[in-house]
C-alpha positions as CSV (number, residue, x, y, z in Angstrom):
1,X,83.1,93.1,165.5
2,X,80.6,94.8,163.4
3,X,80.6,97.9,165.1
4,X,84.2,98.0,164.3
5,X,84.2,97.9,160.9
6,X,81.1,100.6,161.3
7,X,83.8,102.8,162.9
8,X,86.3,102.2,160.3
9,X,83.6,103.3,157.4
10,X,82.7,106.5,159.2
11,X,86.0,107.1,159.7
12,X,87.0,106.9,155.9
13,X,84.0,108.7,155.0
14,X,84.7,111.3,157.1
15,X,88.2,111.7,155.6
16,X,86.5,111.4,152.7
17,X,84.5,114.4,153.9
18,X,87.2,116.7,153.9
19,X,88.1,116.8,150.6
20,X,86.4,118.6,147.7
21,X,84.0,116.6,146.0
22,X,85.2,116.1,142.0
23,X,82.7,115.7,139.6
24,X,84.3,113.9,136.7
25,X,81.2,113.8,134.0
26,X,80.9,117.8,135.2
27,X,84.4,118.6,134.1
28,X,84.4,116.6,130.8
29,X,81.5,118.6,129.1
30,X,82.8,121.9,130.1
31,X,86.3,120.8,128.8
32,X,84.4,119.8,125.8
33,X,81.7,123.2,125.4
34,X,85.5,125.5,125.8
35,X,86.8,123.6,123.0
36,X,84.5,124.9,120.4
37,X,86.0,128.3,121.1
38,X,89.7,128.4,120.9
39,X,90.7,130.2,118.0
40,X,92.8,127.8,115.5
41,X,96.4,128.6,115.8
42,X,98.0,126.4,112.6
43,X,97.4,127.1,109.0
44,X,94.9,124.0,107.4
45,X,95.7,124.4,103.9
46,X,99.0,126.5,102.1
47,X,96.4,127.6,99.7
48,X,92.9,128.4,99.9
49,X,91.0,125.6,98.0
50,X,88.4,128.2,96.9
51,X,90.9,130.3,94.9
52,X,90.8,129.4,90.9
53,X,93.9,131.1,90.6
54,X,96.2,128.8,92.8
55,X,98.6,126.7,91.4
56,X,98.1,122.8,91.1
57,X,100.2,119.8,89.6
58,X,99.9,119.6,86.4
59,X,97.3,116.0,85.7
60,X,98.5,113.1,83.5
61,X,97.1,110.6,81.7
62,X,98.4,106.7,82.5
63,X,96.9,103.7,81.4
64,X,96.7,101.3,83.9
65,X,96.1,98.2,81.7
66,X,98.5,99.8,79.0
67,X,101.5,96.9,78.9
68,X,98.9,93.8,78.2
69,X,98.4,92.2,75.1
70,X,96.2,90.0,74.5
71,X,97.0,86.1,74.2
72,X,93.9,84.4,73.0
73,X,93.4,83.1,70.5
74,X,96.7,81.5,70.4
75,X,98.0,78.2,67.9
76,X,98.5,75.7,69.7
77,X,102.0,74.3,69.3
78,X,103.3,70.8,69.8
79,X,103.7,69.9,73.3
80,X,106.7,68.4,73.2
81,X,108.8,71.0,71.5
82,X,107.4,73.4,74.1
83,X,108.6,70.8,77.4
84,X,112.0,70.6,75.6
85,X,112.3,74.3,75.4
86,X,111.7,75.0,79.1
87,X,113.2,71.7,80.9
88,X,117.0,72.2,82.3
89,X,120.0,70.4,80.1
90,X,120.4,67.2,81.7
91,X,124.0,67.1,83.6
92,X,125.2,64.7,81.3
93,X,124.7,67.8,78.3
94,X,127.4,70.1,80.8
């Protein structure tokens, strides 16, 4: 039985054999060192950022806090007036 399956690993390895041995790690750091040297083929930037005499957007001013108003301090006014002013007329008011 055992020398069966010893047959069956020499045959796979000898298949194996045949073939050209890939080295994966190998292939990675060369694909990686010919990187570095092709030549860029897009434009980064429309303008070069170094130039003082390229055009930019013109640069506003807006506040962000500019619609608050303060509320404090605040008289206090009688509670009830201010319930009646925001509760719904009643049905029977219709």
């Amino acid at each position: 039985m055992l020398t069966l399956s010893g047959a069956k690993f020499a045959a796979a390895s000898a298949v194996r054999g045949r073939h050209c041995p890939f080295y994966w790690p190998l292939l990675g750091a060369l694909a990686l060192a010919l990187s570095g040297c092709v030549p860029a083929t897009t434009q980064v930037a429309a303008a070069d950022p170094a130039d003082a005499a390229a055009k930019v957007a013109p640069v506003g001013y807006r506040s962000t806090i500019a619609p608050y108003s303060s509320l404090r301090p605040a008289t206090p006014a009688p509670w009830r007036g201010r319930n009646d002013a925001v509760t719904p007329p009643s049905k029977q008011d219709r």
